[in-house]
C-alpha positions as CSV (number, residue, x, y, z in Angstrom):
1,X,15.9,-24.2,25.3
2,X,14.5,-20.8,25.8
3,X,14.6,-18.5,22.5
4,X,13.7,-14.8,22.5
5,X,13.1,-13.6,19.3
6,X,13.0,-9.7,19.5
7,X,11.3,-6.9,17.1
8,X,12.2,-3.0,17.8
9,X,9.5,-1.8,15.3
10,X,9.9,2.5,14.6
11,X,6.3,3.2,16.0
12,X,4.1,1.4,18.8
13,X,1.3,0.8,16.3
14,X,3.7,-0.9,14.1
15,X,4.4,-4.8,14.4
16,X,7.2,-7.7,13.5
17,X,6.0,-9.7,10.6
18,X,9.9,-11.1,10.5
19,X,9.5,-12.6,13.9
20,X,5.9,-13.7,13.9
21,X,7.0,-15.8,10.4
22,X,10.1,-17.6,12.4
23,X,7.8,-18.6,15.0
24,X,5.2,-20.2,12.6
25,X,7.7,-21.7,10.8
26,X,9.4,-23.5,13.6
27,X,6.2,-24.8,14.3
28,X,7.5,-27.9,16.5
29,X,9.5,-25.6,18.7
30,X,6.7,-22.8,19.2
31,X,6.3,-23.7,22.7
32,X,9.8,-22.6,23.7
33,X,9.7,-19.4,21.9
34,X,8.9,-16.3,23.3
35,X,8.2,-13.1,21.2
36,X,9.2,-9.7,22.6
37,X,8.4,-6.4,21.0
38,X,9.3,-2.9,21.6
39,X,9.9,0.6,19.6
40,X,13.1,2.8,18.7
41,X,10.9,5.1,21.1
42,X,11.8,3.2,24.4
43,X,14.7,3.4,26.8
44,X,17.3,0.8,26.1
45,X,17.3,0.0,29.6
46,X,14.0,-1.0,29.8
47,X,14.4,-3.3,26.8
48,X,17.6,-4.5,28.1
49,X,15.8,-5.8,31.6
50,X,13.1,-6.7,29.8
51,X,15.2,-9.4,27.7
52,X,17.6,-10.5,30.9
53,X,14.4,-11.0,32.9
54,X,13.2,-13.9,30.5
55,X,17.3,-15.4,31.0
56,X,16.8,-17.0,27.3
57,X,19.5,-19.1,26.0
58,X,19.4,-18.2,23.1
59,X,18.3,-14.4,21.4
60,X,17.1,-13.3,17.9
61,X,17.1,-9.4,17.0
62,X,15.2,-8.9,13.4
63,X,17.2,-6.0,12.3
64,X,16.5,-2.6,10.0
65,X,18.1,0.7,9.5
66,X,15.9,2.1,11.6
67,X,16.9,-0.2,14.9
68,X,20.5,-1.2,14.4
69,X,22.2,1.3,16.3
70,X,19.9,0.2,19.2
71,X,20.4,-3.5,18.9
72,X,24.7,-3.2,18.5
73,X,24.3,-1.5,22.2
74,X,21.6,-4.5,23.3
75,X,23.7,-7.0,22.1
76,X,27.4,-5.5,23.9
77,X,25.3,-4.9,27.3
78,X,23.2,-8.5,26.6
79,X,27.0,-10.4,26.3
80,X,28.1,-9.0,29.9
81,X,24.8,-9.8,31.5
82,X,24.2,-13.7,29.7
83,X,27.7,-14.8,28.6
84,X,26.4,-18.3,27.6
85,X,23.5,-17.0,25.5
86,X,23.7,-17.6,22.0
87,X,22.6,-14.4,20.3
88,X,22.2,-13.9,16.2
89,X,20.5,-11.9,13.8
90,X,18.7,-11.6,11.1
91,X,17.1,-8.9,8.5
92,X,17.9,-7.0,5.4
93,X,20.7,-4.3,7.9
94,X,22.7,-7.4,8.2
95,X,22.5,-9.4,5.2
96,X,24.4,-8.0,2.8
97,X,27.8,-7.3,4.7
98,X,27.0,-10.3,7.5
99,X,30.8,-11.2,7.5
100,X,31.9,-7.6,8.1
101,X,29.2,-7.1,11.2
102,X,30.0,-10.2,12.9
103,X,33.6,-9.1,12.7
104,X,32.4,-5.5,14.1
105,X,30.1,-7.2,16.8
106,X,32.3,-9.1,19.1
107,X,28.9,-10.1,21.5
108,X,26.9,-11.7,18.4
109,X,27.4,-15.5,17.4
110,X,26.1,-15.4,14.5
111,X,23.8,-13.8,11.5
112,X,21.0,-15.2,9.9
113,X,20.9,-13.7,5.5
114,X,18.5,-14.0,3.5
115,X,15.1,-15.5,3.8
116,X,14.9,-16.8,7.7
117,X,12.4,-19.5,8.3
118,X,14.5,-22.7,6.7
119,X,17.1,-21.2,9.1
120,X,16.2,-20.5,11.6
121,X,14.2,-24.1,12.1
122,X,17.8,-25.9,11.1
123,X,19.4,-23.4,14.0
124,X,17.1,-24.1,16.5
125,X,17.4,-28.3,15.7
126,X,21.3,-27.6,16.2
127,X,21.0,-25.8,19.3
128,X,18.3,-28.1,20.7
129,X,20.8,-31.0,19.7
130,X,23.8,-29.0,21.1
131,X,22.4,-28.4,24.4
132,X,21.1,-31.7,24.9
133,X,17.5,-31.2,24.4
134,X,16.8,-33.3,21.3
135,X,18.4,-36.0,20.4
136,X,21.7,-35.4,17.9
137,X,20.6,-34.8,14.2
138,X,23.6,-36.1,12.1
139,X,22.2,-34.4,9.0
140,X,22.4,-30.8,10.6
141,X,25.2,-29.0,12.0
142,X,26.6,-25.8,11.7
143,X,28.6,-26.1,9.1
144,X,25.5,-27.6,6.7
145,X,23.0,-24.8,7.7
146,X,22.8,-22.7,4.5
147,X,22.2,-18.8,5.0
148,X,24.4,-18.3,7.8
149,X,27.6,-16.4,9.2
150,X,29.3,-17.3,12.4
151,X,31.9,-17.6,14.7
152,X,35.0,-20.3,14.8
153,X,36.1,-19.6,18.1
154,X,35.5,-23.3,18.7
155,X,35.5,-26.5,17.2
156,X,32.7,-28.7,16.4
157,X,33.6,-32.1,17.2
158,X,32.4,-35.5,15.4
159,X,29.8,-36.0,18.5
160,X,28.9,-32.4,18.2
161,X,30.3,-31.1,21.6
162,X,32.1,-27.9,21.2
163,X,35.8,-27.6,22.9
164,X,37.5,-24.2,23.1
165,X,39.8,-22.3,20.9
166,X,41.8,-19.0,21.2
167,X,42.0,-18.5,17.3
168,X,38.4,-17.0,16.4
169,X,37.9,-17.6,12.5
170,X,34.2,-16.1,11.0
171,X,32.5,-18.8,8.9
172,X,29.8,-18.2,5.8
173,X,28.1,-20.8,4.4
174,X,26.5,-21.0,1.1
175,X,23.4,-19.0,0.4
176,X,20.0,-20.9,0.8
177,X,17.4,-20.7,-2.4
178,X,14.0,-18.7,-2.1
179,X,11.4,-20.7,-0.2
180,X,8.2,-21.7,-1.7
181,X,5.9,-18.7,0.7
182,X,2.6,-20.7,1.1
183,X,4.6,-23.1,3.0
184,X,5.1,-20.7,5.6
185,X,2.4,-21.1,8.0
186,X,-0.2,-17.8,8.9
187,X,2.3,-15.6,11.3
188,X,-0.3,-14.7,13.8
189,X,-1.7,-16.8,16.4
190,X,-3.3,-14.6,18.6
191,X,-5.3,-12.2,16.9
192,X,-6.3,-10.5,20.1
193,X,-2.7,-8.4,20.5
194,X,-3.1,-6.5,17.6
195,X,-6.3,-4.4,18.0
196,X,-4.7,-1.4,18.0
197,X,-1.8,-2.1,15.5
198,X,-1.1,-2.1,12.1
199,X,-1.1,-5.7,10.6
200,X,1.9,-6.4,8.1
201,X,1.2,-8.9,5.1
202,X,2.4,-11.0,2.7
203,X,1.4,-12.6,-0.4
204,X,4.4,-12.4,-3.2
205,X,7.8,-12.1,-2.5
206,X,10.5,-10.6,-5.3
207,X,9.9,-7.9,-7.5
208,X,9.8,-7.6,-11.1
209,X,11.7,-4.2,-11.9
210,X,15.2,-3.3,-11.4
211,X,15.1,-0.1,-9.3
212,X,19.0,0.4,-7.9
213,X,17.9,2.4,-4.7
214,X,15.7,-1.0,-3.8
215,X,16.7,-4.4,-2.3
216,X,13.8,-5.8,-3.6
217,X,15.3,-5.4,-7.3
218,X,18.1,-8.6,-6.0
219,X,14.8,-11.2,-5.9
220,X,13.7,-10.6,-9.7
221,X,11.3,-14.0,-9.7
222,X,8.1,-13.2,-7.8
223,X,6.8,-15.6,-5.8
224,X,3.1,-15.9,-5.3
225,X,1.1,-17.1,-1.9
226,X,-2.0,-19.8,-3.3
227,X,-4.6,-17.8,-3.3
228,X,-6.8,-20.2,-1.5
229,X,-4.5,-19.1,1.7
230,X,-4.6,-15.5,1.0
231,X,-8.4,-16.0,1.6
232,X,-8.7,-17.9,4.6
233,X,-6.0,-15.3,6.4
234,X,-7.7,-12.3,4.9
235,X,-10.8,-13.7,6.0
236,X,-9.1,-13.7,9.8
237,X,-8.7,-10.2,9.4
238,X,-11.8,-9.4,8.6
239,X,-13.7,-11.4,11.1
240,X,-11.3,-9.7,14.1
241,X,-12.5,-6.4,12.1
242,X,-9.1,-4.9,12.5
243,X,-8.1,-1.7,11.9
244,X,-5.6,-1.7,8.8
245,X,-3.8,-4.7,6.8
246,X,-0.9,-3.1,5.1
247,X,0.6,-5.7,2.9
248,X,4.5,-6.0,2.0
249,X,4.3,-6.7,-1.4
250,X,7.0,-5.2,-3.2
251,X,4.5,-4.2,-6.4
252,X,1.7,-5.4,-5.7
253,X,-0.3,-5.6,-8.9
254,X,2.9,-6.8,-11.3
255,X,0.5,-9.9,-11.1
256,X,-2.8,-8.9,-12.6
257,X,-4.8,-12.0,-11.9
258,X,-3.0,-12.1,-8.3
259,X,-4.3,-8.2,-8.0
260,X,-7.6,-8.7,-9.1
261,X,-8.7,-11.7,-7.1
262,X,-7.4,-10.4,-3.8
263,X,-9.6,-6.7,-4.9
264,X,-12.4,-8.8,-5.7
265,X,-12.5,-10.8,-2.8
266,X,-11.9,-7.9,0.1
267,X,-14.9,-6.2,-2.0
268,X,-17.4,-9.3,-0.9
269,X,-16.3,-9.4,2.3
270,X,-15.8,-5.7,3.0
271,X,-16.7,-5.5,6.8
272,X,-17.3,-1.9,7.0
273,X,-14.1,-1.2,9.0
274,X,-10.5,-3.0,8.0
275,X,-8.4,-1.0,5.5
276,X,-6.3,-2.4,3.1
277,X,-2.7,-0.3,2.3
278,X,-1.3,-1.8,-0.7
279,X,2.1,-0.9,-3.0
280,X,1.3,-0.7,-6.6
281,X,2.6,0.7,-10.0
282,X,0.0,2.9,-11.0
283,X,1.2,3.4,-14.8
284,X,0.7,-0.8,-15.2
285,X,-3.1,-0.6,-13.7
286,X,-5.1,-1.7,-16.8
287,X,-8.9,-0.6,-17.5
288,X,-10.4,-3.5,-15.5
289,X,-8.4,-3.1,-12.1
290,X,-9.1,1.0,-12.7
291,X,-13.1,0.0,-13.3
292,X,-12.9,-2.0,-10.2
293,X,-10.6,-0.1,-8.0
294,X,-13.9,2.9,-8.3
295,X,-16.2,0.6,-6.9
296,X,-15.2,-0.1,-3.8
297,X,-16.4,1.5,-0.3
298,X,-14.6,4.5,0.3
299,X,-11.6,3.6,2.4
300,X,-11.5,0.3,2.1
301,X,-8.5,0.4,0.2
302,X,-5.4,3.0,0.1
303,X,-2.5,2.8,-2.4
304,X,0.9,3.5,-2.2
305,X,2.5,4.6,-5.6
306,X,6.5,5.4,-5.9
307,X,6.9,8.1,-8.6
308,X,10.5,9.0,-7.0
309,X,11.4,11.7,-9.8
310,X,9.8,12.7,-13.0
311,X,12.9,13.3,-14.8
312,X,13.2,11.6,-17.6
313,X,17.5,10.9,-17.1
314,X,16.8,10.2,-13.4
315,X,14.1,7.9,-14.0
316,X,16.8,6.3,-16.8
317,X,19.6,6.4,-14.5
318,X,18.0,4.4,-11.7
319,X,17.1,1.5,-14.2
320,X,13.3,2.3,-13.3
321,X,10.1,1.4,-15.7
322,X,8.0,4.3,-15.3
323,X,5.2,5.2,-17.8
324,X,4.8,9.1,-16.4
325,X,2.1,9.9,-18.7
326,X,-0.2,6.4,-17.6
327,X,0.9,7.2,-14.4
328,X,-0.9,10.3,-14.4
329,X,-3.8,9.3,-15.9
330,X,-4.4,6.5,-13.8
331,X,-3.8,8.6,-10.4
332,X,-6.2,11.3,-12.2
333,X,-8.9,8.4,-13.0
334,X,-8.6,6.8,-9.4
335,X,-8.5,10.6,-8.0
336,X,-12.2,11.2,-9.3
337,X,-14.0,8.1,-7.6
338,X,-13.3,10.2,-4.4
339,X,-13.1,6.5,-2.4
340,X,-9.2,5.6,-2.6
341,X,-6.6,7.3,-0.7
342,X,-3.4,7.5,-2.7
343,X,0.1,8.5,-1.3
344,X,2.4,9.7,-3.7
345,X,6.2,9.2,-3.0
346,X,9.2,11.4,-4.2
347,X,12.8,10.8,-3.2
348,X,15.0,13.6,-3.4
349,X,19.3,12.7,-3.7
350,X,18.9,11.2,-7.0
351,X,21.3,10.8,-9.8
352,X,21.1,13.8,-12.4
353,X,18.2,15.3,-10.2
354,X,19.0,19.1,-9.0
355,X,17.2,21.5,-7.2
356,X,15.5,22.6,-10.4
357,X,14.5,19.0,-11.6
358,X,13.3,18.1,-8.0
359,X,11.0,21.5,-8.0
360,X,9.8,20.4,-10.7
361,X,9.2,16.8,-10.0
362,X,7.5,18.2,-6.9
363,X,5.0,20.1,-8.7
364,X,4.3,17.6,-10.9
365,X,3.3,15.1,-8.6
366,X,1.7,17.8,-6.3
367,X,-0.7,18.9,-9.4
368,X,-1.8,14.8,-9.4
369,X,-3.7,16.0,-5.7
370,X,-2.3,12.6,-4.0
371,X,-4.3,12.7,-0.1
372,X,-0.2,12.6,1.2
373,X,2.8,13.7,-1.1
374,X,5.8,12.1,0.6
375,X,9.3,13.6,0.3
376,X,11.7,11.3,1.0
377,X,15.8,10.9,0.8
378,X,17.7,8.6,-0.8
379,X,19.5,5.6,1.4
380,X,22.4,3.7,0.3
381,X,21.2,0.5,1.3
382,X,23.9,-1.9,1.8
383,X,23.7,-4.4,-1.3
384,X,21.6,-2.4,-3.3
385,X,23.3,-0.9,-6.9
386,X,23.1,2.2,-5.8
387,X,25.7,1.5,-3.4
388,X,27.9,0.3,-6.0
389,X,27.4,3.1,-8.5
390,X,27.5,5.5,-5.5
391,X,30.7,7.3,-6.7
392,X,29.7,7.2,-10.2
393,X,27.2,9.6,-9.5
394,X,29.3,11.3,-7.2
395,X,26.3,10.3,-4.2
396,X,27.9,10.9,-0.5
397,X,26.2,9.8,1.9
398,X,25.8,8.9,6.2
399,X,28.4,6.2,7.5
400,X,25.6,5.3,9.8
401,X,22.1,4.0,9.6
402,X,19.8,5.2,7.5
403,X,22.5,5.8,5.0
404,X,20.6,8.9,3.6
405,X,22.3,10.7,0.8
406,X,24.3,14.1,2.1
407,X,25.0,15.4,-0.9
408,X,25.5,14.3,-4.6
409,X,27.0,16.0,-8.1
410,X,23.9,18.0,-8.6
411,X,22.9,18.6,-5.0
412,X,25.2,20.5,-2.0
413,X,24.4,19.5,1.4
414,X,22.7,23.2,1.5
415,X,20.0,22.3,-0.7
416,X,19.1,18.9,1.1
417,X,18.9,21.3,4.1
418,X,16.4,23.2,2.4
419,X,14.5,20.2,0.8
420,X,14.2,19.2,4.5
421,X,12.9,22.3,5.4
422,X,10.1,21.3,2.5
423,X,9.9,18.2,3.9
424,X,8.3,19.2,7.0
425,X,6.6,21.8,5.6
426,X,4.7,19.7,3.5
427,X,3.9,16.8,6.3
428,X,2.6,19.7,8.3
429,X,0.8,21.8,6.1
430,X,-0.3,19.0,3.6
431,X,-0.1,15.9,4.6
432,X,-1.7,16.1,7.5
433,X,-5.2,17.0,6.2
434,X,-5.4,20.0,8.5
435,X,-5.3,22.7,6.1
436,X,-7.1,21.9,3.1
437,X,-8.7,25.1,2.5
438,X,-5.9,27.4,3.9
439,X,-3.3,25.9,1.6
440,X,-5.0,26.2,-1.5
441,X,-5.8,29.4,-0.8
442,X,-1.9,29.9,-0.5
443,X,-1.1,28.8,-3.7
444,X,-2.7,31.4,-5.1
445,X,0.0,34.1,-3.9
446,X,3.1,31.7,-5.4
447,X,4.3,30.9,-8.8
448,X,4.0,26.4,-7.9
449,X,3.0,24.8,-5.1
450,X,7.1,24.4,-4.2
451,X,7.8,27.5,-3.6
452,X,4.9,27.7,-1.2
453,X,6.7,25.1,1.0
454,X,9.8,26.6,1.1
455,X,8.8,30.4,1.8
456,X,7.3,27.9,4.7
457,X,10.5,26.7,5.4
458,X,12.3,30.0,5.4
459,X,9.5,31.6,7.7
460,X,10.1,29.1,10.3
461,X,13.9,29.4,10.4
462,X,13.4,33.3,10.4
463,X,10.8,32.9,13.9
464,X,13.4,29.8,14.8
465,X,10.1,28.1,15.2
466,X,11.8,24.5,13.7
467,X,12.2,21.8,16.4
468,X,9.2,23.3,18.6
469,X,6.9,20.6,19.3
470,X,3.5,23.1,18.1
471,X,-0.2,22.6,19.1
472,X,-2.2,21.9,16.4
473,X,-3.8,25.6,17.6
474,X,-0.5,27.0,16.9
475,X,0.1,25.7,13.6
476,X,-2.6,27.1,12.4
477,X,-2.2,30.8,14.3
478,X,1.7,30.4,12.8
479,X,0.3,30.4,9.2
480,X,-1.9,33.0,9.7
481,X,1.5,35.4,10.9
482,X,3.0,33.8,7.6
483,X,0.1,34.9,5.8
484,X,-0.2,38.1,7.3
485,X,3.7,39.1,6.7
486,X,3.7,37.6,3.1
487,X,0.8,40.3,1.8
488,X,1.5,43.4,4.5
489,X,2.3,45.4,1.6
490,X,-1.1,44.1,-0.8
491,X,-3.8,47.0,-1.0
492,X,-6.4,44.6,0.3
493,X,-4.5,43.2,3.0
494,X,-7.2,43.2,5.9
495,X,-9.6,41.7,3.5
496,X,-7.7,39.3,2.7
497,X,-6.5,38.5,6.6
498,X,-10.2,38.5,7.7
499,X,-11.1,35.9,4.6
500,X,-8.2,34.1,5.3
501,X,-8.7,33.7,9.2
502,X,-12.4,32.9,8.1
503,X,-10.9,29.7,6.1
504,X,-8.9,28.8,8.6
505,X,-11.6,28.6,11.0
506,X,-13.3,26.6,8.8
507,X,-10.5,23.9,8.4
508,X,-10.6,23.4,12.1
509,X,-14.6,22.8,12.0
510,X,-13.7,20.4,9.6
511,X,-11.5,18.5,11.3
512,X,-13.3,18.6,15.1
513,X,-15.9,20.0,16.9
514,X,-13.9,22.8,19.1
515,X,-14.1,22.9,22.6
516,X,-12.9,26.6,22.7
517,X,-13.0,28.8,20.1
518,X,-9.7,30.0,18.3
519,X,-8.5,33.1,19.1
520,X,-9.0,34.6,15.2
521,X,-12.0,33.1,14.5
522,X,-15.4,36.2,14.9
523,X,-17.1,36.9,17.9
524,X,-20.1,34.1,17.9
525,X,-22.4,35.4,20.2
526,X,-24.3,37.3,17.8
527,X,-25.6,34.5,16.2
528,X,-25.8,32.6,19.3
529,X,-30.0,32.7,19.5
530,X,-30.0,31.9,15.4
531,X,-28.5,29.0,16.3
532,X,-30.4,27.8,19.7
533,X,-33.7,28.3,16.9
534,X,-31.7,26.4,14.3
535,X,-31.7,23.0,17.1
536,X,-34.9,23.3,18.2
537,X,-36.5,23.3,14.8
538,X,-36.8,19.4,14.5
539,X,-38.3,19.9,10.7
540,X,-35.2,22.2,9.5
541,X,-32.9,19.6,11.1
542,X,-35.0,16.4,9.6
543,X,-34.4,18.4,6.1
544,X,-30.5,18.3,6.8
545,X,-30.3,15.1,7.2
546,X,-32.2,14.0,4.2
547,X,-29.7,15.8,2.6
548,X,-26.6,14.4,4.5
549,X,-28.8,11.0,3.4
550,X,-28.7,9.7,7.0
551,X,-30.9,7.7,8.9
552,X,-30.6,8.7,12.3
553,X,-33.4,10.9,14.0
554,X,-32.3,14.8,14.7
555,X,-32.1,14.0,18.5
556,X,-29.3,10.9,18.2
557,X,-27.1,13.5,15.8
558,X,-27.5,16.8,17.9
559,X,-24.5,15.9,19.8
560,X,-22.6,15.5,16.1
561,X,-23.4,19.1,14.7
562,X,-22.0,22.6,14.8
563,X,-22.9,25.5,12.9
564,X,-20.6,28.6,11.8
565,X,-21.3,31.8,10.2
566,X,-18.8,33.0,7.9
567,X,-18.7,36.2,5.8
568,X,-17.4,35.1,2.8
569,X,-18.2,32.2,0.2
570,X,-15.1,29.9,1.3
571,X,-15.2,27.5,-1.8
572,X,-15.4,29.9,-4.1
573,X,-13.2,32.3,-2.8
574,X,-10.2,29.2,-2.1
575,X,-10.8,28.4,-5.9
576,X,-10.3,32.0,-7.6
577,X,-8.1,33.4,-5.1
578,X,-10.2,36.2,-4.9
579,X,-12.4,37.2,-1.4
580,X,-15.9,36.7,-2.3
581,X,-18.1,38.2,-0.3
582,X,-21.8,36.4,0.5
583,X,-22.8,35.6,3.9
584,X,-23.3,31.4,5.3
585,X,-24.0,29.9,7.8
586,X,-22.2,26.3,7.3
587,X,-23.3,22.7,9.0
588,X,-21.4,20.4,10.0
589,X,-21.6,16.9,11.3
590,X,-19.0,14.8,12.7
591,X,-21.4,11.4,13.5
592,X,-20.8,11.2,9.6
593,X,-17.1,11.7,8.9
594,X,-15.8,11.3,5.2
595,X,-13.7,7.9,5.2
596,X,-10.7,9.0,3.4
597,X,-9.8,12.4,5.6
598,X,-12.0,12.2,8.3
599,X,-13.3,15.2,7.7
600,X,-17.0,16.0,9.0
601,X,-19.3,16.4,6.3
602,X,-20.7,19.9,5.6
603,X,-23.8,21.5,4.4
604,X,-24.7,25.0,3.8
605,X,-27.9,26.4,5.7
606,X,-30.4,28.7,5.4
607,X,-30.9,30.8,8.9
């Protein structure tokens, strides 16, 4: 029996953990299952011939918010073209309401909730018995297979063989406990395929706190992977050096000992290259993960931390534990090692939040400097609490997938319009890296950081530049316009513009080695004999690199270095928000790229 078990991840470098554990798990079927992954991105054409290609008997879609619009139409189109193929599902979008999408989706046999693996292996022994395969299994049939929702259009005789019936009748059976996770074998077999993507891991299942946005508050007892697997896997990772391991872990460090062993041991057998994304409650970090959290190579590890709102009745409201002050101090203390990247969440739709809360809860966690601040809006997951306190707090929100929140008591839908206009403001302008300098230089002409973002916002909908897919080039020329318009009345003004275009030049140095010149950046030719001098004077060059504490001989990082004149003193004038005046010349070398921002490392010079 063929099976076809089917991830539709959101991005390419993304991949299936569901699907890889199903096939592990099912470890004496793994020669007739076949995986198949695609993205949200793709035509559902192509993934629709894809699957009929591979004529499967029987189909598994894992399924998210993300995807589930795009597997309804698969599975309607799939029923037409394979009428005899079983096909089910599985994954958090349909385990909550199972009985109500099987009665919506006429072309699916069945639904898989809850935790899959125990399942899915008793599925595919009653389809292997069904079809004749395997020899009939008395103690499994489909009425004893826990975790499961399906059809009654037929009945199941005493020898198993199905008969028809015209009376279709849905079918739930009782919920299946929590599996013990180190008895799920290590999801990926061939190591090979995922070079180039994102690696999604697992060691504790459940969650501690009671957060009623989450799903992950339903499974309070955490569940722990032996460690002694954790290493041999990690050590897989590490040997195929790939790129980033991003574990799953709901909090990651609600263990302690769990945390620090698993720090400890990716510290000793640091390759140089993998990254390690993990999910943690910063306000619970104690003095000893801190103290070792600052020793490790910068960039081998990055941490996600959800600070959602810092309002006190919010934080209250949506049954969170949240320390804000130990929060802050631990971000702050993690902040000045300079070799962790942390991304700060927010999530805007809240109960009792309003616009002037959420400004406020924005400039909070923007004064913490996270490397990414990430606005987010609330989803009504289906099973969550939130969905069942939804009309208490007056939260409306999408019939659809992702269920984000429309508007609430203390929010019309015109402010989410604006917090959206924030949004992507911020991921351009912050998030991204690309304007360090610029940005802070900004905040200088604005009472907080928010209102930065959303006179951003407001420019963009004034120039109808939203929904234009921007160069990078253009980005940067569109904030100097913003710039220019927001001071065309200052006394200074083409001071400030020149100093201004001078730090923007500079972000872009920082970021790559320009093949042509932007078109505000000064006239270089001036300078251009200073600098043919500059890289022909081996002994000047040896004495920048002793200070870039490098190894390499000037002739192997030549290549890597570009030098800039500027007429003003960039850091100090970004830090005072006032133009200071003082000619440089600045160097800098991309062979020898900071970890964390990949930013090229910069040296002033004397020429």
């Amino acid at each position: 029996m063929k099976t076809l078990l089917i991830g539709i991840n959101a991005k390419y470098i993304h991949s299936n953990l569901a699907i890889h554990y199903l096939k592990s798990y099912a470890k004496e079927f793994k020669d007739s299952i076949m995986l198949m992954e695609f993205t949200i991105n793709q035509y559902t054409d192509h993934i629709l011939q894809s699957i009929y290609r591979e004529k499967p008997e029987f189909i598994g879609f894992s399924c998210y918010l993300w995807n589930m619009s795009m597997v309804k139409e698969l599975c309607t189109e799939l029923r037409k073209l394979l009428p005899d193929t079983k096909i089910w599902l599985g994954g958090p979008e349909v385990t909550y309401d199972s009985l109500k999408c099987l009665r919506d989706m006429k072309a699916v046999d069945g639904i898989m909730y809850g935790e899959g693996e125990e399942t899915f292996l008793e599925l595919l022994k009653y389809y292997h018995s069904w079809y004749g395969i395997k020899e009939p299994d008395e103690k499994i049939s489909m009425n004893k297979i826990k975790g499961i929702t399906y059809r009654g259009s037929a009945v199941i005789k005493e020898d198993d063989s199905w008969v028809g019936s015209d009376q279709e009748e849905l079918f739930q059976n009782s919920f299946r406990n929590e599996l013990d996770i180190s008895t799920i074998p290590f999801p990926y077999e061939e190591m090979e395929k995922f070079k180039n993507k994102i690696i999604y891991y697992e060691t504790s299942r459940g969650c501690p706190y009671s957060c009623s946005y989450c799903l992950s508050s339903i499974d309070k007892k955490v569940r722990l992977r032996d460690f002694e697997l954790v290493k041999q896997e990690l050590s897989i990772f590490l040997a195929y050096k790939v790129p980033q391991v991003k574990f799953v872990d709901r909090t990651f460090n609600c263990n302690r000992r769990h945390a620090l062993d698993i720090w400890r041991y990716i510290k000793e057998q640091d390759n140089g290259i993998t990254n390690f994304h993990f999910e943690v409650s910063a306000d619970i970090l104690d003095k000893e993960e801190l103290a070792l959290l600052s020793t490790l190579r910068p960039g081998l590890v990055q941490l996600e931390i959800g600070v959602q709102s810092t309002n006190d009745a919010t934080v209250t409201a949506i049954r969170r534990k949240m320390d804000i002050s130990k929060l802050k101090e631990a971000v702050d203390y993690i902040h000045k090692g300079k070799n962790i990247h942390q991304h700060l969440d927010l999530i805007a739709g809240l109960p009792y939040e309003d616009m002037d809360s959420f400004q406020n809860s924005f400039n909070e966690v923007y004064e913490m400097q996270p490397d990414q601040l990430q606005l987010g809006f609330l989803k009504v997951l289906k099973g969550s609490a939130m969905e069942a306190e939804s009309r208490k707090w007056g939260i409306v929100y999408k019939s659809k997938p992702p269920y984000e929140v429309l508007y609430t008591n203390w929010l019309s839908y015109e402010d989410i319009l604006t917090l959206k206009k924030v949004e992507e403001m911020a991921e351009v302008y912050y998030n991204s890296g690309q304007f360090q300098y610029a940005i802070k230089y900004m905040e200088h002409f604005f009472a907080t950081p928010y209102k930065l973002y959303e006179a951003l916002g407001r420019y963009y909908d004034k120039k109808e530049y939203e929904g234009i897919s921007h160069s990078r080039i253009r980005r940067y020329e569109i904030l100097l316009e913003f710039f220019t318009e927001l001071i065309r009345c200052d006394k200074d003004k083409e001071l400030k513009i020149a100093a201004f275009q001078d730090i923007l030049v500079h972000d872009l140095y920082l970021r790559e080695k320009l093949k042509s010149r932007p078109r505000f950046a000064e006239d270089c030719n001036r300078y251009k004999q200073t600098y043919k001098e500059f890289y022909a004077d081996n002994d000047k060059l040896m004495e920048c690199l002793r200070l870039f504490e490098t190894k390499e001989m000037p002739e192997q990082v030549k290549p890597y270095l570009h030098v800039e004149h500027y007429s003003i003193d960039i850091k100090q004038t970004v830090k005072k928000g006032e133009v200071i005046k003082k000619e440089q010349f600045v160097l800098y070398d991309y062979l020898h790229r900071n970890p964390l921002d990949s930013q090229a490392r910069t040296l002033l010079v004397n020429l």
